[in-house]
LUMMI-65949 format. One record per residue (C-alpha): x, y, z; residue in one letter. Coordinates in Angstrom, 1 decimal, decimal comma, m for minus. Last residue first. Layout:
REM LUMMI-65949
[[X; Y; Z]; 'A']
...
REM end
This chain:
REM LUMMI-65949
[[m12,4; 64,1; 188,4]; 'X']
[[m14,1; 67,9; 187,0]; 'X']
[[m14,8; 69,1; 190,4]; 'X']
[[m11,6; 68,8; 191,6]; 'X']
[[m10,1; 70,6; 189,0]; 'X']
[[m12,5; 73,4; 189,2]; 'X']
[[m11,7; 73,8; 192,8]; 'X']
[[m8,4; 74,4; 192,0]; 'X']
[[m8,9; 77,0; 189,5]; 'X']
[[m11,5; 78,9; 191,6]; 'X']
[[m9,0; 82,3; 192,0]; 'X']
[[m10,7; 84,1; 194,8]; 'X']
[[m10,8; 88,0; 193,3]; 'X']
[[m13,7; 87,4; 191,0]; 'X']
[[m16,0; 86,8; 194,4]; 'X']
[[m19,3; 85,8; 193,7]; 'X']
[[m18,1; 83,0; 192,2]; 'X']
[[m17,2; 81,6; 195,6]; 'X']
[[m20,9; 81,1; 196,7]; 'X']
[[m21,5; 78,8; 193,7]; 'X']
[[m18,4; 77,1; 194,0]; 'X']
[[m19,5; 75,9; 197,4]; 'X']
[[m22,9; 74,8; 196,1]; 'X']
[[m21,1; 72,9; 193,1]; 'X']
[[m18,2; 71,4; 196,0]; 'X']
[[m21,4; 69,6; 198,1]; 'X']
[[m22,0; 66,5; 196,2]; 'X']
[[m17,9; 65,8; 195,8]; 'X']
[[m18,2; 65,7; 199,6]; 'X']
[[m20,2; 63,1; 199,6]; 'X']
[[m19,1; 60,6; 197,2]; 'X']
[[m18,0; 58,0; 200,6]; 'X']
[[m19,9; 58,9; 203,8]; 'X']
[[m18,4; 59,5; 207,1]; 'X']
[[m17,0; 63,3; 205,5]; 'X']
[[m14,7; 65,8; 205,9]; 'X']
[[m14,3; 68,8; 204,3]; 'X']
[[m11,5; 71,8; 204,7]; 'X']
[[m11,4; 75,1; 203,1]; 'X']
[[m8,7; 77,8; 203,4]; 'X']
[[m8,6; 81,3; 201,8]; 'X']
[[m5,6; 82,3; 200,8]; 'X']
[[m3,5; 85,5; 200,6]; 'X']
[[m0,6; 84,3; 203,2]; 'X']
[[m0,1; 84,7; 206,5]; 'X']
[[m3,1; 82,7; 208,6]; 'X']
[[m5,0; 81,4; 206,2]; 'X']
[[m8,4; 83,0; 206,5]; 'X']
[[m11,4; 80,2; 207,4]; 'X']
[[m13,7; 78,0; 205,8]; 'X']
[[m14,7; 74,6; 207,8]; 'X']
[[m16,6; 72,1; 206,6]; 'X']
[[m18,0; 69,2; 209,1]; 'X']
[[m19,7; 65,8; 208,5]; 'X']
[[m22,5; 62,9; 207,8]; 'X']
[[m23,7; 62,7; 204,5]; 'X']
[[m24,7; 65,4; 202,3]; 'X']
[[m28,6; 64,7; 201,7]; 'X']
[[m28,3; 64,7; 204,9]; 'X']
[[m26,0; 66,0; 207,4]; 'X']
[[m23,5; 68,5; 207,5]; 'X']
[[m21,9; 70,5; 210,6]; 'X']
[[m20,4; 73,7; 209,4]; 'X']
[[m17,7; 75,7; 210,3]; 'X']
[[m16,8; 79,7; 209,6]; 'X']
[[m13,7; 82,0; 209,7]; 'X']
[[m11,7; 80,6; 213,4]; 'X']
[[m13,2; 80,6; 216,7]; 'X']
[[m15,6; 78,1; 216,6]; 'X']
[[m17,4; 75,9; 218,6]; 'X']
[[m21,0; 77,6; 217,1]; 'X']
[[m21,1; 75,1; 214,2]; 'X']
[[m23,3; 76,4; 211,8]; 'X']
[[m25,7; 74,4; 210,5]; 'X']
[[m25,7; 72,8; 206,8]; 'X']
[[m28,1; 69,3; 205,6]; 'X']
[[m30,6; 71,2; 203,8]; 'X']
[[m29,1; 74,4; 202,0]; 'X']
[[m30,6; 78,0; 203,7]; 'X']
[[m27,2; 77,3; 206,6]; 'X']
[[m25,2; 77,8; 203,1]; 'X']
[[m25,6; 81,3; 203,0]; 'X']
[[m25,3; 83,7; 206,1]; 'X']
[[m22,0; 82,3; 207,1]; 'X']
[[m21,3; 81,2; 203,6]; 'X']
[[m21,6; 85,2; 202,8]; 'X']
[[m19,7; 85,7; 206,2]; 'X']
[[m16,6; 83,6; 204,7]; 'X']
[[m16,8; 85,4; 201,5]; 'X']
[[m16,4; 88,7; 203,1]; 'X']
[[m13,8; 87,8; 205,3]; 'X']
[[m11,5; 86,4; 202,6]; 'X']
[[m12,1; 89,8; 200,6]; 'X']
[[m11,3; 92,0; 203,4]; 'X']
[[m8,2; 89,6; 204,5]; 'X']
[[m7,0; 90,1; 200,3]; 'X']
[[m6,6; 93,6; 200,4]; 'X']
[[m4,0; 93,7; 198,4]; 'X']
[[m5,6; 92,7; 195,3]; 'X']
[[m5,9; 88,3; 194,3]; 'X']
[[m7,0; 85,7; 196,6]; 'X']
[[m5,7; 82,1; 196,2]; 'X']
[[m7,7; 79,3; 197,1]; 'X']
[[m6,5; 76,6; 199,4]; 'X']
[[m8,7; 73,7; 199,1]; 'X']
[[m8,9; 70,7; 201,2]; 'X']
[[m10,5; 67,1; 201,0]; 'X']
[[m11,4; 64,0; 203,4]; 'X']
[[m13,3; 61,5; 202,7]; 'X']
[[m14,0; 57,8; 205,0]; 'X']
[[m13,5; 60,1; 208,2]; 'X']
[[m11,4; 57,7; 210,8]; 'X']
[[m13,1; 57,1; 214,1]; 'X']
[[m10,9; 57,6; 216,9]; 'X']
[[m10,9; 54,3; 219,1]; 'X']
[[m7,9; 53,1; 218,0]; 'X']
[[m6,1; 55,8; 219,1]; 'X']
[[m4,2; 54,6; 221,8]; 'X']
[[m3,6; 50,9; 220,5]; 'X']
[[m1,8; 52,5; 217,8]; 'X']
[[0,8; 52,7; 220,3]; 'X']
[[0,5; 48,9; 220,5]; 'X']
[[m0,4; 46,4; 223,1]; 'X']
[[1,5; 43,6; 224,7]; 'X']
[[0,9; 45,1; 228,2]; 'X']
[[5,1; 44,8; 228,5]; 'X']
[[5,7; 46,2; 225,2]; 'X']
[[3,2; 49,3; 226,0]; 'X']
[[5,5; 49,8; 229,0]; 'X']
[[8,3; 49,7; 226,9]; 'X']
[[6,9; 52,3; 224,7]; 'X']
[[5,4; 54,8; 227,1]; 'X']
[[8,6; 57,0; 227,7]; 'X']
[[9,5; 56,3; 224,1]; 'X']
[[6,1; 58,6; 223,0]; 'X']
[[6,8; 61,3; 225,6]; 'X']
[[10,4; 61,5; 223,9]; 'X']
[[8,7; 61,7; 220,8]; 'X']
[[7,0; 65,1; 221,4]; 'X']
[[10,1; 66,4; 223,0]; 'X']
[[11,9; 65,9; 219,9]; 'X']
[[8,9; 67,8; 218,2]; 'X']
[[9,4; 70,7; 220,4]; 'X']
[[6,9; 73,7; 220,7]; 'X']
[[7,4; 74,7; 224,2]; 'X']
[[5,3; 75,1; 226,5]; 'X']
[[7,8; 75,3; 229,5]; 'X']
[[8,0; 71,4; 229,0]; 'X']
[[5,7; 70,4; 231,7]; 'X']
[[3,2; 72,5; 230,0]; 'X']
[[3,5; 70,3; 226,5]; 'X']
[[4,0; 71,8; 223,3]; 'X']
[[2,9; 70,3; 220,3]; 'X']
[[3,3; 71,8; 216,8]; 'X']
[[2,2; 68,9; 214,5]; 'X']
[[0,7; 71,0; 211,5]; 'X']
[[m2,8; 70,0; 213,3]; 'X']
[[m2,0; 72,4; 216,4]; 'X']
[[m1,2; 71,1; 219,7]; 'X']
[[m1,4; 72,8; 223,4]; 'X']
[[m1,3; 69,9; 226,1]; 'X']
[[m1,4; 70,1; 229,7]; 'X']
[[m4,1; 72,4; 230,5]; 'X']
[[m5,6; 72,9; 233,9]; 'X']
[[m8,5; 75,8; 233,7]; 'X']
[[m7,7; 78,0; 236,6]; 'X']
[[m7,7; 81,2; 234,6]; 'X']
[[m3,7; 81,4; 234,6]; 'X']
[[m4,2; 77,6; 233,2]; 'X']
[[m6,3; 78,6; 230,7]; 'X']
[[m4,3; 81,9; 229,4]; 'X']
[[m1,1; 79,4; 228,9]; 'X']
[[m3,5; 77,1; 226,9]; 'X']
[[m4,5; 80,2; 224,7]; 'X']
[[m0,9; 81,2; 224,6]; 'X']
[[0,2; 78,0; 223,6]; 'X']
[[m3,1; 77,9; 220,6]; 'X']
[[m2,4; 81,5; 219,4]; 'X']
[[1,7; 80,8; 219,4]; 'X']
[[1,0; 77,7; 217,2]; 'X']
[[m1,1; 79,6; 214,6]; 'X']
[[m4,8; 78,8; 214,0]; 'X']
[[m7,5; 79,8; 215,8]; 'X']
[[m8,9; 77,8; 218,9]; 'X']
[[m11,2; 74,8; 219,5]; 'X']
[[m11,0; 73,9; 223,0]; 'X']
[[m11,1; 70,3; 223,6]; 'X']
[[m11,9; 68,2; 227,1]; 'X']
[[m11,2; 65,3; 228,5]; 'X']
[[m12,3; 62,2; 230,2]; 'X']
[[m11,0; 59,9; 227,7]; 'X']
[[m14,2; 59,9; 226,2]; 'X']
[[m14,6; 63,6; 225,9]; 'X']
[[m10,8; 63,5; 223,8]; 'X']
[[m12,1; 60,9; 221,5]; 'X']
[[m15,1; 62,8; 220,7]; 'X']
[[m13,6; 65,8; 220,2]; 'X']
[[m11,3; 63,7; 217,6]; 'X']
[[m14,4; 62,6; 215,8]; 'X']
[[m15,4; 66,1; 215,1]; 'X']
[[m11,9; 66,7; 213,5]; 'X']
[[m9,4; 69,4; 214,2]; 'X']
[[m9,4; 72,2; 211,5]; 'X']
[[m9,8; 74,9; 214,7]; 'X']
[[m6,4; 74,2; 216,3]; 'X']
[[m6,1; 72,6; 219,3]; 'X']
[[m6,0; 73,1; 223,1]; 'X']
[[m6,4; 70,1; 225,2]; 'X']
[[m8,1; 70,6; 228,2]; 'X']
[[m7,3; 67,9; 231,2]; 'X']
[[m9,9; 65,8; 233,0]; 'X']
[[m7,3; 63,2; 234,2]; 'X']
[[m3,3; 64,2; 234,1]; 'X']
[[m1,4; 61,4; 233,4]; 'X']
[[m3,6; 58,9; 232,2]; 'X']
[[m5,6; 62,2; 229,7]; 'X']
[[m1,7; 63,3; 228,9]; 'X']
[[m0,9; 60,0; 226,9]; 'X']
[[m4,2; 59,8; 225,4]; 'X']
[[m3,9; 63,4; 224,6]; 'X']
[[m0,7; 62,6; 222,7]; 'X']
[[m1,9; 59,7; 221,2]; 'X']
[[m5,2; 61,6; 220,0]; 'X']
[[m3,1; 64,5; 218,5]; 'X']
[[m0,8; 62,5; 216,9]; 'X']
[[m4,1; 60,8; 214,8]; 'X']
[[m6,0; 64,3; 213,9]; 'X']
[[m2,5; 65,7; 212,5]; 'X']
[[0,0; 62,9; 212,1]; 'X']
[[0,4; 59,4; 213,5]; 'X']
[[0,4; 57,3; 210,1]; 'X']
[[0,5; 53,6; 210,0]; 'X']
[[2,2; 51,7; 208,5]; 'X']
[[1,9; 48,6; 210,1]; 'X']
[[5,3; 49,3; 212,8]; 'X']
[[4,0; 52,4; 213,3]; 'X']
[[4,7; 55,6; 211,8]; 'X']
[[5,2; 59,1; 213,6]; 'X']
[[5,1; 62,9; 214,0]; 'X']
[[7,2; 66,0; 214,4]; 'X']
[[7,5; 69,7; 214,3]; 'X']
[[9,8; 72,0; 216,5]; 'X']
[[12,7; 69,9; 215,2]; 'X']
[[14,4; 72,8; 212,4]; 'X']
[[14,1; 71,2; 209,3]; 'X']
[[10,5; 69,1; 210,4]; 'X']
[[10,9; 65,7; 212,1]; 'X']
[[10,0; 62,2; 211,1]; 'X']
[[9,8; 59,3; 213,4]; 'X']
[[9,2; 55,6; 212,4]; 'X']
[[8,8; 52,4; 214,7]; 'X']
[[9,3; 49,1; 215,1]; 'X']
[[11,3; 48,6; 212,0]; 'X']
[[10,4; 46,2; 209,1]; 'X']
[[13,6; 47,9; 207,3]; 'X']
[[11,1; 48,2; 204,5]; 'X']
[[8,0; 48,8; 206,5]; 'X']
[[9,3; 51,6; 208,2]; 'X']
[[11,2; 53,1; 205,4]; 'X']
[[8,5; 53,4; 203,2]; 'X']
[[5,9; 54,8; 206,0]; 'X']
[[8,9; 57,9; 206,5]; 'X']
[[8,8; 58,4; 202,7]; 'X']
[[5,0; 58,5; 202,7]; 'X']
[[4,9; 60,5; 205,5]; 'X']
[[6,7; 63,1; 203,5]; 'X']
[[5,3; 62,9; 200,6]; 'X']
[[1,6; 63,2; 202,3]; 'X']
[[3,3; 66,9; 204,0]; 'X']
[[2,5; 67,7; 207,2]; 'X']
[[5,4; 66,0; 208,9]; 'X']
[[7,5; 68,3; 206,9]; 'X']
[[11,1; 67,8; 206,0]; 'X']
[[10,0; 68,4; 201,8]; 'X']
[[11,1; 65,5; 200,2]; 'X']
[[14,9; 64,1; 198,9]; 'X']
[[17,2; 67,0; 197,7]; 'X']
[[16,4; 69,1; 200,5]; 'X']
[[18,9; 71,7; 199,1]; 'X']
[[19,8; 73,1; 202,5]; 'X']
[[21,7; 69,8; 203,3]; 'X']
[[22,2; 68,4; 206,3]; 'X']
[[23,0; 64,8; 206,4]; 'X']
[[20,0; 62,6; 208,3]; 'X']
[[18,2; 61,5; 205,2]; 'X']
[[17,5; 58,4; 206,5]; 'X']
[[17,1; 55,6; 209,5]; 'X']
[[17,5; 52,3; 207,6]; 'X']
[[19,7; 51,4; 211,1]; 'X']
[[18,8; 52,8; 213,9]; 'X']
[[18,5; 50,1; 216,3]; 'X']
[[17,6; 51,8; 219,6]; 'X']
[[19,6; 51,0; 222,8]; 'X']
[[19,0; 54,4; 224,3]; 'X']
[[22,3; 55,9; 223,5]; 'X']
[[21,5; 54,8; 220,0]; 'X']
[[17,9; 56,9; 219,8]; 'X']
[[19,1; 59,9; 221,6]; 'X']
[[23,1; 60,8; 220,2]; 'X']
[[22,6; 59,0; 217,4]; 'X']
[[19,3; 58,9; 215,9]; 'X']
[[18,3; 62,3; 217,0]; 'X']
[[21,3; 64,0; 215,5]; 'X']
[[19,7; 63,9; 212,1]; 'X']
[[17,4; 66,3; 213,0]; 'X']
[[19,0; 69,6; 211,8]; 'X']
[[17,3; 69,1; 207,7]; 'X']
[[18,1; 66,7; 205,9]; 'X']
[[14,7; 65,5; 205,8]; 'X']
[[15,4; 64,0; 209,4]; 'X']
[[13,9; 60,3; 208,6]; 'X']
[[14,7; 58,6; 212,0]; 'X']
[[14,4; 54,6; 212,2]; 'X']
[[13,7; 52,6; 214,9]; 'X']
[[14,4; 49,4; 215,7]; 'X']
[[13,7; 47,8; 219,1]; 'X']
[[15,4; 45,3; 221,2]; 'X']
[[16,8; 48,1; 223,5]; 'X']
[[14,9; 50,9; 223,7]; 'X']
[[14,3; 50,9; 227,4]; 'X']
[[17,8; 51,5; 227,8]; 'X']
[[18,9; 52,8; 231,5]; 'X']
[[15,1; 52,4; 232,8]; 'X']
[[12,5; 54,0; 234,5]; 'X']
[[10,4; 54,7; 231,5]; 'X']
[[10,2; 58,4; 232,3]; 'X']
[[13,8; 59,0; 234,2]; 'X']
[[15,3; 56,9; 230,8]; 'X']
[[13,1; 59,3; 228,9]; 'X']
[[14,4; 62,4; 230,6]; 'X']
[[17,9; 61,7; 230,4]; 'X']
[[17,9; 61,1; 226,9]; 'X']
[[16,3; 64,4; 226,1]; 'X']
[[19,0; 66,1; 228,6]; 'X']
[[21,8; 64,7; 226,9]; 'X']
[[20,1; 65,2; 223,2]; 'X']
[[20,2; 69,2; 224,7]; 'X']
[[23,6; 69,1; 225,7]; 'X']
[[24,9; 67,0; 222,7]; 'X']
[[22,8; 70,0; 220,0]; 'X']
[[24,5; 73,0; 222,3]; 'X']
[[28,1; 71,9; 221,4]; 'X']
[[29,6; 75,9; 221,6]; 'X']
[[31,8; 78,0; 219,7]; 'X']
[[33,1; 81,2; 221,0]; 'X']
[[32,2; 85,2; 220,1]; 'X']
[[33,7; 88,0; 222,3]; 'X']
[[32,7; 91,8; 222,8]; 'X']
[[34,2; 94,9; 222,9]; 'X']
[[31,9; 98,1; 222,8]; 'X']
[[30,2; 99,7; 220,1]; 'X']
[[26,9; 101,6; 221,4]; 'X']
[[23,8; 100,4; 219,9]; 'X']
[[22,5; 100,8; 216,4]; 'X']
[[19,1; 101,9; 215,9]; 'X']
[[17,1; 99,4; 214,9]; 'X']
[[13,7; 99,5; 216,7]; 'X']
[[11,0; 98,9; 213,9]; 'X']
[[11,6; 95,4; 212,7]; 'X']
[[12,6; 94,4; 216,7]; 'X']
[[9,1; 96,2; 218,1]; 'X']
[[7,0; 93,9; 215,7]; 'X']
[[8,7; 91,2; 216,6]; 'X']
[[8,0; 91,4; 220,4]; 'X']
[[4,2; 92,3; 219,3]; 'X']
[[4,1; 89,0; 217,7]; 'X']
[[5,5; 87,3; 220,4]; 'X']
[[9,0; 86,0; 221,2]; 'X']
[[9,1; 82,6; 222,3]; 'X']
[[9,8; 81,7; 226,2]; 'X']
[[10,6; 83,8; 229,7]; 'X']
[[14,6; 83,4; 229,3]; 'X']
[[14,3; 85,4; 225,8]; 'X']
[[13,7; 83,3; 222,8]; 'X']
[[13,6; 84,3; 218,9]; 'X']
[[13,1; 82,7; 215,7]; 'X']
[[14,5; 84,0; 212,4]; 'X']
[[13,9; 83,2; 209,0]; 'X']
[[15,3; 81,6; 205,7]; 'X']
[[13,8; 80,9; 202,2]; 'X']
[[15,4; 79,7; 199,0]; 'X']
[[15,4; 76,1; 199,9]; 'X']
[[11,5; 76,0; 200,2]; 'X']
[[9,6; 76,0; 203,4]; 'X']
[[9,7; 73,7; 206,1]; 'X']
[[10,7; 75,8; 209,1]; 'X']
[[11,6; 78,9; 207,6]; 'X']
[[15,4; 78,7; 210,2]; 'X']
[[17,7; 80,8; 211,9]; 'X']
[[17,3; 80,1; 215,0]; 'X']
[[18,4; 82,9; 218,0]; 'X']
[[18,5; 82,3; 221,6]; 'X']
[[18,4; 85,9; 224,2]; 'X']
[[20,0; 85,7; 227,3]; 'X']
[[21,7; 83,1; 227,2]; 'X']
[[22,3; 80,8; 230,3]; 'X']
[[24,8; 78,3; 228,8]; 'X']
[[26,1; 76,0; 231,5]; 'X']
[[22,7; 76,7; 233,5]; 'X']
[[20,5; 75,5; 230,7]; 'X']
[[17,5; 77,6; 230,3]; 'X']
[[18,3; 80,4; 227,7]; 'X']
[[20,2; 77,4; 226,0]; 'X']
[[17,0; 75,5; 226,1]; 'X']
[[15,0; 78,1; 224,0]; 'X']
[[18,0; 77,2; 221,3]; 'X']
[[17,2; 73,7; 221,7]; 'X']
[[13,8; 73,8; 220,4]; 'X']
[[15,0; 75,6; 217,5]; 'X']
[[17,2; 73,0; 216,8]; 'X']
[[20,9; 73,4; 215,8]; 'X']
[[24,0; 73,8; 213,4]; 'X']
[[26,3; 75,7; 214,4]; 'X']
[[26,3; 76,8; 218,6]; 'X']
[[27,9; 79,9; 218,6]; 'X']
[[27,5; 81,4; 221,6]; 'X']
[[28,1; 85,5; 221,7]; 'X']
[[29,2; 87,6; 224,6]; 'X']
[[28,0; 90,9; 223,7]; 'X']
[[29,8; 94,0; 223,3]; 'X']
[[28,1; 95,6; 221,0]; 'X']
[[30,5; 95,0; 218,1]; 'X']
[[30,3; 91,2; 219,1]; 'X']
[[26,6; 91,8; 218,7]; 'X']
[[26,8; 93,1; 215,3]; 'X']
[[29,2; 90,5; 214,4]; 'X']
[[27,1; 87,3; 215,2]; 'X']
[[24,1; 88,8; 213,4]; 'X']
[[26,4; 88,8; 210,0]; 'X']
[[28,3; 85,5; 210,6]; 'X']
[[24,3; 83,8; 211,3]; 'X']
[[23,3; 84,9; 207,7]; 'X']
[[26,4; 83,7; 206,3]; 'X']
[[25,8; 80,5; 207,8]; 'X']
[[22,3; 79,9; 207,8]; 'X']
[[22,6; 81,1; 204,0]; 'X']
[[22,4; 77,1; 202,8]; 'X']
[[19,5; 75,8; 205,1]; 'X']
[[20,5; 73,4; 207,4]; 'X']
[[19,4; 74,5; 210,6]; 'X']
[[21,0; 77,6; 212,2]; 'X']
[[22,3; 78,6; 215,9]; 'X']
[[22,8; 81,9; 217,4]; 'X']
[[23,4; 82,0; 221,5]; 'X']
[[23,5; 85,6; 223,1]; 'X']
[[24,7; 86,5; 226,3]; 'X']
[[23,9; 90,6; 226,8]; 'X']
[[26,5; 93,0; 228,7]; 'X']
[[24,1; 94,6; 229,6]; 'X']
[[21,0; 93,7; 232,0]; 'X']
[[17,6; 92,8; 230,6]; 'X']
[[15,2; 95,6; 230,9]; 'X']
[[12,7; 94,1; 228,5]; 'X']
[[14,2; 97,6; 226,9]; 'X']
[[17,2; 96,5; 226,9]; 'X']
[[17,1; 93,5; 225,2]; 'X']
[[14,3; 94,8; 222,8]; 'X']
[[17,8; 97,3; 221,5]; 'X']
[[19,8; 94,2; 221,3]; 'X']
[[17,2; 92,3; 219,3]; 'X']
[[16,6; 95,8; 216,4]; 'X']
[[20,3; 95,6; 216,1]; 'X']
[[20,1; 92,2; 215,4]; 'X']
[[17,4; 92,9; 212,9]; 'X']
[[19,4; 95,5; 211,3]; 'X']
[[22,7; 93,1; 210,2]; 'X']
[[19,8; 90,7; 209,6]; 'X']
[[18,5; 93,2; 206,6]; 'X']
[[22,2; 93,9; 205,1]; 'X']
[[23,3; 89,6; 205,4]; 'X']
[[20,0; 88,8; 203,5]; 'X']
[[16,4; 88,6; 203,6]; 'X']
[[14,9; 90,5; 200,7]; 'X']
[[15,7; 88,0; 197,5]; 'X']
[[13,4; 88,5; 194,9]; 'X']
[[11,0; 85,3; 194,4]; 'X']
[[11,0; 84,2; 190,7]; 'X']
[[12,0; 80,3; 191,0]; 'X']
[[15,4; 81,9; 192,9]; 'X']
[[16,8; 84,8; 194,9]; 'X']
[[18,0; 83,4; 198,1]; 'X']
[[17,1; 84,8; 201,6]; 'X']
[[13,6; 85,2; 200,7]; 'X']
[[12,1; 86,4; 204,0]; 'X']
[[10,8; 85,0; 207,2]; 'X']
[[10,4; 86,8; 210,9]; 'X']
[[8,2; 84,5; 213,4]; 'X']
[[5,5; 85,7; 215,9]; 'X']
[[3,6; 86,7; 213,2]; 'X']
[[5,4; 86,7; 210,0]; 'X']
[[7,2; 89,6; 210,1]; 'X']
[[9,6; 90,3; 206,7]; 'X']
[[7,4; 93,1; 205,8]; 'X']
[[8,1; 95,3; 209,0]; 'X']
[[11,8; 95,7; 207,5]; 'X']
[[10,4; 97,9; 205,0]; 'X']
[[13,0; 97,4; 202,0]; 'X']
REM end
């Protein structure tokens, strides 16, 4: 198999187990080639041999394996290798960082929140997160390197890194354990989380118990570990009420990916983490830009403007929308906060890093001082307006050349849908095609854009008014017919409830 296939922007992903029809074409043979492919972008980023290299792995069942197999290669060429079990991707950046370690290069293997059968690599150097161009040159640079004798040794990287985390709230809330007093319970999907409630939460004072689903186990036997996902935060929003705890935090398999329920149930995902977090960076850092994805709410521009801020809209992918921030701030622009929908948040006095533990950390640094005012987190987004209607539609195109297709239907809405009363095109935009709507549709935005890896085209609705957007889906289906490779079957359903 083409190596080049398993790239997934800045990410490399494959099916690692063969299962529910997918072939396997990420196993011990393919990652053998990848690490030769990381040793030989080593060099040539002019990093000095012998190379340090940590490997860690969330829970998934081939980590393992799949980390035995990269391990060797390096040993073979002459690399001292860390490894560090089962870890975070966030952490694995840190071991580039922390002086004790000082890798070179950190590896994860981890697909994030996809299915059992998947897994995937993530990659640091000592300057941050691979790029897509980085990748690119590791699938297609694998000749082997010359053997020489190298080492491999365990190492505790997860207690280093919950050290440090722990270390930074107490410095933020100015206090040994500002958690004491307060339940709060951790729902790690059984994914590498788990360690959170222990070696952070407890050390802190926290009550943890109800906290759940903290074993690894690559079989995700309870909900997809996805802040993203409605199952998900509906699991998380059980426990919280339940063990009437004062908070609930949820993380993604591998940590880069967070978000949070209050002590009423509330949800702090997407739209809602978005305004705490810019809440939280707007009093520390006045006029800021937050960065964001394009499917962001108009109500959450608002928010941001009245706390003084300001949003850029930007595409899709969490690499685009830190590098875009990262591009800001070179241009003089200060930017504290890059943070998609999907929960990836990465903060600039963090090294922008995506890191959902992070992400709560800033959230506990504000607690007991919200305690002390008597007010709530949910206190810091109470003034974003909630849509009453929200829907979205992946559709799935057929043919290989599935981005031609995509972008042809979203410039036939383009030219389209503004000849419909109540549709304008939404110039702050960066990603397919968005639309403000008014009457006779109510009051609200569409948005119709690419997906980002996989053959789908992507449309999201929101609405102020209830039974509006159900008004809009014939004159979308219309446009869509026109296409016989974008499969309608979804929209059909909702158009028949």
């Amino acid at each position: 198999m083409e190596l080049s296939k398993l790239q997934n922007g800045s990410d490399i992903r494959g099916i690692a187990i063969t299962a529910e029809g997918k072939e396997k074409n990420l196993g011990v043979e393919e990652v053998r080639e990848i690490a030769k492919g990381i040793l030989n972008w080593l060099a040539d980023k002019g990093v000095k041999r012998p190379f340090k290299i940590g490997i860690g792995h969330d829970s998934r069942l081939t980590g393992p394996e799949l980390k035995q197999a990269m391990a060797a290669v390096f040993e073979a060429a002459g690399c001292t290798v860390l490894d560090f079990g089962l870890a975070t991707t966030p952490a694995l950046f840190m071991a580039t960082q922390f002086d004790e370690f000082a890798c070179d290069a950190g590896i994860m293997l981890t697909a994030s929140h996809l299915p059992f059968y998947f897994n995937g690599i993530k990659i640091f150097s000592q300057s941050g997160g691979a790029e897509k161009s980085d990748i690119a040159y590791i699938l297609t640079h694998t000749a082997a390197s010359e053997e020489a004798a190298g080492s491999t040794k365990q190492a505790d990287l997860l207690s280093r890194y919950a050290a440090d985390l722990v270390e930074k709230i107490q410095q933020g809330s100015g206090a040994e354990q500002p958690l004491k007093g307060l339940k709060i319970v951790v729902d790690a999907g059984n994914g590498a989380g788990g360690y959170f409630a222990e070696k952070v939460l407890a050390v802190l004072g926290a009550d943890i118990e109800g906290s759940q689903f903290l074993e690894p186990d690559g079989n995700f036997p309870n909900h997809i570990p996805n802040p993203d996902n409605k199952e998900a935060m509906a699991s998380i929003k059980q426990a919280v009420l339940e063990n009437q705890a004062d908070l609930g935090v949820i993380f993604d398999t591998d940590v880069d990916r967070s978000a949070i329920v209050s002590k009423d149930g509330q949800m702090i995902n997407r739209n809602n983490l978005i305004a705490v977090l810019s809440a939280i960076v707007l009093q520390e850092h006045p006029g800021s830009t937050i960065v964001t994805n394009s499917p962001t709410s108009d109500h959450l521009k608002h928010f941001i403007e009245e706390k003084g801020g300001k949003q850029y809209r930007y595409i899709s992918g969490y690499r685009n929308v830190i590098n875009k921030a990262i591009e800001l701030n070179e241009e003089g622009i200060d930017c504290q906060l890059a943070i998609e929908t999907s929960s990836h948040a990465a903060f600039k006095e963090n090294y922008f890093l995506d890191d959902g533990a992070y992400v709560i950390a800033k959230v506990l640094m504000l607690l007991p001082k919200l305690q002390k005012e008597n007010r709530e987190l949910t206190d810091l987004m109470a003034e974003l307006e909630q849509p009453v209607e929200t829907l979205e539609i992946r559709y799935t195109i057929t043919g290989e050349d599935y981005k031609k297709t995509g972008q042809k239907m979203i410039e036939r809405f383009r030219a389209e849908l503004p000849k419909q009363e109540g549709f304008s095109e939404n110039s702050e935009n960066q990603e397919g095609v968005r639309f403000s709507v008014t009457t006779p549709y109510g009051k609200g935005w569409m948005l119709l854009r690419l997906s980002l890896h996989e053959p789908l085209l992507v449309m999201q609705v929101e609405n102020d008014q209830a039974d509006q957007i159900q008004k809009q889906l014939p004159l979308f289906r219309e446009l869509l017919a026109q296409e016989p490779q974008i499969d309608l079957t979804k929209l059909d359903q909702q158009l028949d409830k």
